[in-house]
VMD Tcl script that draws the C-alpha trace (Angstrom):
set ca {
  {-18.19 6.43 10.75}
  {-14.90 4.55 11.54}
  {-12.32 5.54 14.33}
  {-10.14 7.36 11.70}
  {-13.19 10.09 11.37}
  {-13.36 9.26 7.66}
  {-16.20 7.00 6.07}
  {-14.21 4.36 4.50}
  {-16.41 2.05 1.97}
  {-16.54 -1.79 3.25}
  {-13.58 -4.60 1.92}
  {-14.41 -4.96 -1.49}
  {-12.09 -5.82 -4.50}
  {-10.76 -3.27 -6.80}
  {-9.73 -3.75 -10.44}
  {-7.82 -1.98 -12.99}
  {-4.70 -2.01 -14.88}
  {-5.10 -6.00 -15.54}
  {-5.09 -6.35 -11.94}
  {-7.34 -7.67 -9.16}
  {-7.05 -6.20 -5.68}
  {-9.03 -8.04 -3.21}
  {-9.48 -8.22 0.71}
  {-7.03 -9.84 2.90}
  {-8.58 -13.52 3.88}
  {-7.07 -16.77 6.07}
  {-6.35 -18.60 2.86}
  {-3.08 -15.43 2.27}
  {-1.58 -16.47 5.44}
  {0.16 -19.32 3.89}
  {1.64 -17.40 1.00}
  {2.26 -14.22 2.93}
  {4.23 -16.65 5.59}
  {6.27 -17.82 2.66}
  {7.17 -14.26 1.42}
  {8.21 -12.98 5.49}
  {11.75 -14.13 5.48}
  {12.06 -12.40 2.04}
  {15.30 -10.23 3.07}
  {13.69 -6.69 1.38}
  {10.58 -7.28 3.12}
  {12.76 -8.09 6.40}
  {14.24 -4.88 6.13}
  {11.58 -2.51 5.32}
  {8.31 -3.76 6.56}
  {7.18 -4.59 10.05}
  {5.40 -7.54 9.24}
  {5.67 -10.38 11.64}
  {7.83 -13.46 10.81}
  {5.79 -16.27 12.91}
  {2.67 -17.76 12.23}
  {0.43 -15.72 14.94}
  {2.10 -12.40 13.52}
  {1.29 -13.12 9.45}
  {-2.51 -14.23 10.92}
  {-2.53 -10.69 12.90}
  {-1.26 -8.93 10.04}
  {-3.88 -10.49 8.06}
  {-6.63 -10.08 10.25}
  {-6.04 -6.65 11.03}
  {-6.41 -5.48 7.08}
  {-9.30 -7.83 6.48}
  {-11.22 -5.22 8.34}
  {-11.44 -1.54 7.13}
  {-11.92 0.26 10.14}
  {-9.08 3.29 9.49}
  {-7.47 1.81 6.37}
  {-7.90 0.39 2.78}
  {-6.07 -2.73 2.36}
  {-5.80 -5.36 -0.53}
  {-3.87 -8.55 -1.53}
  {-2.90 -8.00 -5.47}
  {-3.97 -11.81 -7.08}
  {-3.41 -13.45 -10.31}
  {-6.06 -14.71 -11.88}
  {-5.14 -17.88 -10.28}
  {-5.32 -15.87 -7.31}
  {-1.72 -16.15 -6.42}
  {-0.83 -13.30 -4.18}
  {1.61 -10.97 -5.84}
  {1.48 -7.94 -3.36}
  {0.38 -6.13 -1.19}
  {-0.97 -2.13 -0.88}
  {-3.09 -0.13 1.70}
  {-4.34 3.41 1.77}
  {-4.02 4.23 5.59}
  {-3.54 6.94 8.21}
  {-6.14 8.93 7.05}
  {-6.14 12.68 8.36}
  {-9.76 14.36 7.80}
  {-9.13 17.67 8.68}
  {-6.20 17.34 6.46}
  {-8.12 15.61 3.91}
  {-4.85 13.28 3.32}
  {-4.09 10.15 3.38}
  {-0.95 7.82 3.13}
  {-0.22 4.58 0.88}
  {2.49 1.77 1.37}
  {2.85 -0.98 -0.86}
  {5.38 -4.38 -1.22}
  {5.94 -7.05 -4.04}
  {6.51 -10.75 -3.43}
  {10.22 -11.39 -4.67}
  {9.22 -13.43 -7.86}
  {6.89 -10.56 -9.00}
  {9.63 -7.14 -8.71}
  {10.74 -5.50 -11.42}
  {7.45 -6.41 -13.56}
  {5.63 -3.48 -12.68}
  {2.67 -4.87 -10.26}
  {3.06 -2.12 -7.57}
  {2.99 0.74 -9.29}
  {-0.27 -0.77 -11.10}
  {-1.42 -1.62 -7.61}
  {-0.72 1.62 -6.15}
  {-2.44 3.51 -8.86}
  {-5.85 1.58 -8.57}
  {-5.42 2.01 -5.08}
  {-5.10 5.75 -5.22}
  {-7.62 5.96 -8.18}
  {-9.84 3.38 -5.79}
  {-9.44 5.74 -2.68}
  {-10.11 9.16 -3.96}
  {-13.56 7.96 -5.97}
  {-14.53 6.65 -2.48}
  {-13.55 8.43 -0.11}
  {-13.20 12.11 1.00}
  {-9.60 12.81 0.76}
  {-7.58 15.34 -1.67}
  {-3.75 14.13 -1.08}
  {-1.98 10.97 -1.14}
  {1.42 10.67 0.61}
  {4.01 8.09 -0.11}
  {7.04 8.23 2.33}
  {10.04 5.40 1.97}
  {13.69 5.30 3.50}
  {16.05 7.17 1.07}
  {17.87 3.74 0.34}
  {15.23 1.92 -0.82}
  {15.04 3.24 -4.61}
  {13.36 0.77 -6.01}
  {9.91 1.92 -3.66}
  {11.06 5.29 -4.92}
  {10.78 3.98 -8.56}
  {7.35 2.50 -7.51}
  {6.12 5.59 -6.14}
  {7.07 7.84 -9.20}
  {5.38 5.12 -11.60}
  {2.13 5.37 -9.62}
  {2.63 8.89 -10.66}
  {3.54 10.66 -7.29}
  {5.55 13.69 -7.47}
  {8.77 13.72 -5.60}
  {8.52 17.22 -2.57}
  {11.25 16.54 -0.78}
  {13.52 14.42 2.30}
  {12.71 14.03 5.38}
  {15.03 13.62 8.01}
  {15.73 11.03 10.52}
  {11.41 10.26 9.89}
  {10.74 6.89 10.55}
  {12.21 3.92 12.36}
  {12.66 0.77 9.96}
  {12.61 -2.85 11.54}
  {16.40 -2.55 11.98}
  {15.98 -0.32 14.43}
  {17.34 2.88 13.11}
  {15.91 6.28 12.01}
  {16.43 6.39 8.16}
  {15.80 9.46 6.44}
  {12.85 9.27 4.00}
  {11.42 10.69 0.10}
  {8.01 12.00 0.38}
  {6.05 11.85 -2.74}
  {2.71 13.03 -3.38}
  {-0.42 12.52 -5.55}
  {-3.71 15.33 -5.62}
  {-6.78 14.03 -6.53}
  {-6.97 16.11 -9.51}
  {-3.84 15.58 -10.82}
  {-4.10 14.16 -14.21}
  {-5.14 10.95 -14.85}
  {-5.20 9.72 -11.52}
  {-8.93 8.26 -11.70}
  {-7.78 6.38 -14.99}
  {-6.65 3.00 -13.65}
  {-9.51 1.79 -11.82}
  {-12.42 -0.02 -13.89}
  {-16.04 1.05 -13.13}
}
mol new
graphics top color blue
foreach p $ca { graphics top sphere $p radius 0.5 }
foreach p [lrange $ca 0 end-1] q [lrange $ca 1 end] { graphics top cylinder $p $q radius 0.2 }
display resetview
């Protein structure tokens, strides 16, 4: 059992869609220490900028003790982005997903392809029912993500989250059921 009350399967890699999602290792920290100053990522994810911050970050998703978390490689394995499944709710049966792209990889379609093995990855192995996906209003291109992955749009929330600069941005929530259609279709068996 892990301290989010939900059995969560161990790190293991995930493929579908062309992709390959894999554990966090060491070996990331270089690339992901590359991609940190990357102004989007700046402004919407907390990640670290130093060297002991991207080796926390790291280290804390290499082990799956209340989230899902994978590095999306190339077949070279060249790190192209990042997704996790996390604050899983087991009464709820709900869980949430967040998701960024290295700069040279946006616009080509490798989070929502990420996000949807993820989902597809999380709901064969685990117990939950409903996938959130909540982003600051002004950040439409994670809104374009999230409605590729095939999350349905429910609504703003206001004032819901505070972003690394410091401010309360109002958010989209978008959600994904278990048995909506197709969304066990993107991960290989």
């Amino acid at each position: 059992m892990t301290s989010s009350s939900v059995p969560l399967p161990p790190p293991t890699d995930a493929r579908g869609l062309g992709l390959r999602l894999r554990p966090w290792r060491a070996s990331d920290e270089q690339a992901l220490a590359a991609m940190a100053d990357d102004p989007l990522l700046r402004q919407w994810s907390p990640l670290s900028r130093d060297a002991t911050g991207v080796a926390g970050w790291i280290a804390k998703r290499a082990v799956w003790d209340d989230h899902l978390s994978w590095a999306v490689v190339d077949d070279a394995d060249r790190l192209l982005a990042g997704v996790s499944v996390w604050q899983f709710d087991p009464v709820q049966a709900s869980a949430s997903v967040g998701y960024w792209t290295a700069p040279t990889q946006r616009g080509r379609g490798v989070a929502a392809m990420a996000t949807r093995v993820a989902t597809a990855f999380a709901f064969r192995t685990t117990a939950i029912e409903r996938l959130t996906c909540f982003h600051a209003v002004e950040n439409i291109a994670s809104c374009h993500v999230a409605t590729r992955a095939g999350f349905l749009f429910e609504g703003t929330l206001r004032q819901s989250w505070r972003y690394p600069d410091g401010r309360l941005h109002d958010e989209h929530l978008h959600a994904l059921l278990r048995d909506d259609p197709g969304v066990l279709d993107a991960l290989e068996r």
